[in-house]
N, C-alpha and C positions, 0 to 999 in steps of 0.2 A: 409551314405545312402542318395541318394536321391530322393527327396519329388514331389510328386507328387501329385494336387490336386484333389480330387473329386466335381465334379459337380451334387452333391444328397445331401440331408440330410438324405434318408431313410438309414436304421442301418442294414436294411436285406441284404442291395445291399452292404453298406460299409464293414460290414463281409467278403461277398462274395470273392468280389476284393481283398480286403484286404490281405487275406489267397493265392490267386492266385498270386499279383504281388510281396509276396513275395524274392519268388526265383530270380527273376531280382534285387534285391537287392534295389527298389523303396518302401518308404513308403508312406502309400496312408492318404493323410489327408480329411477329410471331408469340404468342404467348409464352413462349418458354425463355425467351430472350428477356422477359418480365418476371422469370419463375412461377409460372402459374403451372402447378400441376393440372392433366388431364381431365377432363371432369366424365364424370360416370356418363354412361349410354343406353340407359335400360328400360327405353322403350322400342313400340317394333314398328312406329313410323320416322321416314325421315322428318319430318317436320319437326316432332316433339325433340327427338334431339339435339336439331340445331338450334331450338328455345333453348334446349337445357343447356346447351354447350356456351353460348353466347352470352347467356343469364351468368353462369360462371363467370366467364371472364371480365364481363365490363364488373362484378362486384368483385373481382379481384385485383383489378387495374384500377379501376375509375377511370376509365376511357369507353369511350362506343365500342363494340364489339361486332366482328362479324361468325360467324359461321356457318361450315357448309358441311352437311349431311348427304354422302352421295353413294352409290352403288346400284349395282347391275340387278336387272330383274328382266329373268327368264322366263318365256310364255311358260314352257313344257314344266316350269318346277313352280307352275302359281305365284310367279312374281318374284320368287325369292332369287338370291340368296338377299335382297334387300340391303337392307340395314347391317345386314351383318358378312357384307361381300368381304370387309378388309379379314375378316378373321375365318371362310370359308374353305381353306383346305383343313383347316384345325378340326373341323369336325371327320372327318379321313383320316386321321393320324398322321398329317406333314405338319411342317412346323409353319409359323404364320410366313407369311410371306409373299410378294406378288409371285413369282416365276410359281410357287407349290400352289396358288390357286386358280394359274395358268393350268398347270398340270390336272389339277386336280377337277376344273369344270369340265377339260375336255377327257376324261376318263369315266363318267358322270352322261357323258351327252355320247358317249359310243355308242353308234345303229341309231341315234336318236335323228329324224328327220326336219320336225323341225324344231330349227333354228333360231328362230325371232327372239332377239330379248331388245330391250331398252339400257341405257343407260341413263340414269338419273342425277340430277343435282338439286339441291332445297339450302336456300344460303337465307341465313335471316340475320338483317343487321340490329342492333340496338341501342340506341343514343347513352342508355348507364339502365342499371341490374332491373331499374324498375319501370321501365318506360312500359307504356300500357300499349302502346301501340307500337311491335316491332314492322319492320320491314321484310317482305316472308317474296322470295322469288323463288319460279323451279321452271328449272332446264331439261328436255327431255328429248335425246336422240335412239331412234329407232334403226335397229340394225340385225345383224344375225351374227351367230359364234361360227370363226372359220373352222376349220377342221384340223388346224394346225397353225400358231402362233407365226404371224409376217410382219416382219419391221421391226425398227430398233428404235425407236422414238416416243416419247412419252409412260406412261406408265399404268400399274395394275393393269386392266385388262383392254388396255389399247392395242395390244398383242392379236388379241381373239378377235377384238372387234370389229367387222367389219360392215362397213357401210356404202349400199347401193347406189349409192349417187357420187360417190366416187371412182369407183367400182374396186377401195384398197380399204385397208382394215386403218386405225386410228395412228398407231404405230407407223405408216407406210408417210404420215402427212406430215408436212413442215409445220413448224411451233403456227407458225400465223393463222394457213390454214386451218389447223386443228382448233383455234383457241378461237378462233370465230364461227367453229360449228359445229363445239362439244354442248355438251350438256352442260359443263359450266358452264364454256363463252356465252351460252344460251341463259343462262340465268345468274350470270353478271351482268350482262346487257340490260337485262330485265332491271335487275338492282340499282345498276349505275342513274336509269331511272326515276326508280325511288325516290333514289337521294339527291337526285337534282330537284324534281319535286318537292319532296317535304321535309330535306335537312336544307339544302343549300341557297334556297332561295329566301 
C-alpha cells in the first residue's frame, strides 16, 4: 500500500480521510506519527495554506503529501472566521477550543437574523515538495448557524451547523451520511478524482 502523508495532526480530519482514501489503495499517515512539526499558516486564504502545509510535509517526509485547509464562513461577518475558524474564540478571550468557538460564534450571532454561512474544505495533494503541478480540490456546503448546538457527532462546528436538506445540524448525522455530504466528503471525492486521473493511472 502506498503511504501517503497527512499534513494535520487533528484525529477528526485523519479519521476522515483516512476512511476515504482507503479504496485507492493509499495509507494515510499523520504527520506527527513521522515527527513533522506544524508548519506555519500565515496566509488568509485556504488554498495558500494547504500549498504551504503540504509543500512542508512531503519535504519533510519525502512522501506525497496531502492537505486540508478548512473553516466556516459566515455571510453576516464577510466570510470570515475563514481561515482562522480553529483558533476563533481566542480572539474573545476563551481558550482555543471547538466547544469555546461553539460558544463563542453563537454569542457573536445574538439578534443576528441571518444565518447563512458555508463550510468550507481546500485539500491539496502533492506527489514530493516540488511538484509544479499540485492537486487543489474544494468542498463547499451551505447551511445556517442553529441557535443552539444539536448533536453529539462529529466535530468543531458540526454542532451549529445546520443543514436544509436534512432538516438536522451536522452533528445530528451518522459518520456515513455526514462524510458523504460534508465539505470534506465533498472535496475528497473531488480529490479521489484527481488521483485516479493523474497519479494512478
Amino acid at each position: 500500500m502506498k503511504k501517503i502523508v497527512l499534513a494535520s495532526n487533528n484525529q477528526g480530519k485523519l479519521a476522515e480521510l483516512r476512511t476515504m482514501l482507503a479504496p485507492l489503495g493509499l495509507q494515510l499517515l499523520a504527520q506527527a506519527e513521522l515527527g513533522i512539526a506544524e508548519a506555519a499558516e500565515p496566509f488568509h486564504t485556504f488554498v495558500e495554506n494547504a500549498l504551504a502545509k503540504a509543500r512542508h510535509a512531503a519535504q519533510q517526509s519525502g512522501l506525497p503529501a496531502l492537505a486540508d485547509d478548512a473553516g466556516l464562513c459566515v455571510d453576516v461577518f464577510g466570510g470570515l472566521p475563514g481561515v482562522d475558524t480553529a483558533y476563533y474564540a481566542t480572539q474573545f478571550g476563551y481558550e482555543k477550543g471547538d466547544d469555546n468557538n461553539v460558544r463563542a460564534l453563537l454569542e457573536q450571532m445574538q439578534g443576528v437574523d441571518n444565518r447563512r454561512a458555508a463550510m468550507v474544505s481546500t485539500l491539496v495533494a502533492m506527489r514530493s515538495a516540488a511538484d509544479p503541478e499540485p492537486l487543489i480540490a474544494v468542498g463547499r456546503v451551505v447551511g445556517e448557524i442553529a441557535r443552539a448546538p444539536i448533536g453529539n457527532n462529529g466535530f468543531g462546528f458540526d454542532p451549529v451547523m445546520y443543514i436544509p436538506a436534512f432538516g438536522k445540524t451536522f452533528a445530528q448525522l451518522p459518520d456515513d451520511v455526514k462524510n458523504a455530504n460534508s465539505h470534506r466528503g465533498r472535496a475528497m471525492r473531488a480529490m479521489l478524482e484527481l488521483m485516479r486521473e493523474r497519479w494512478l493511472t
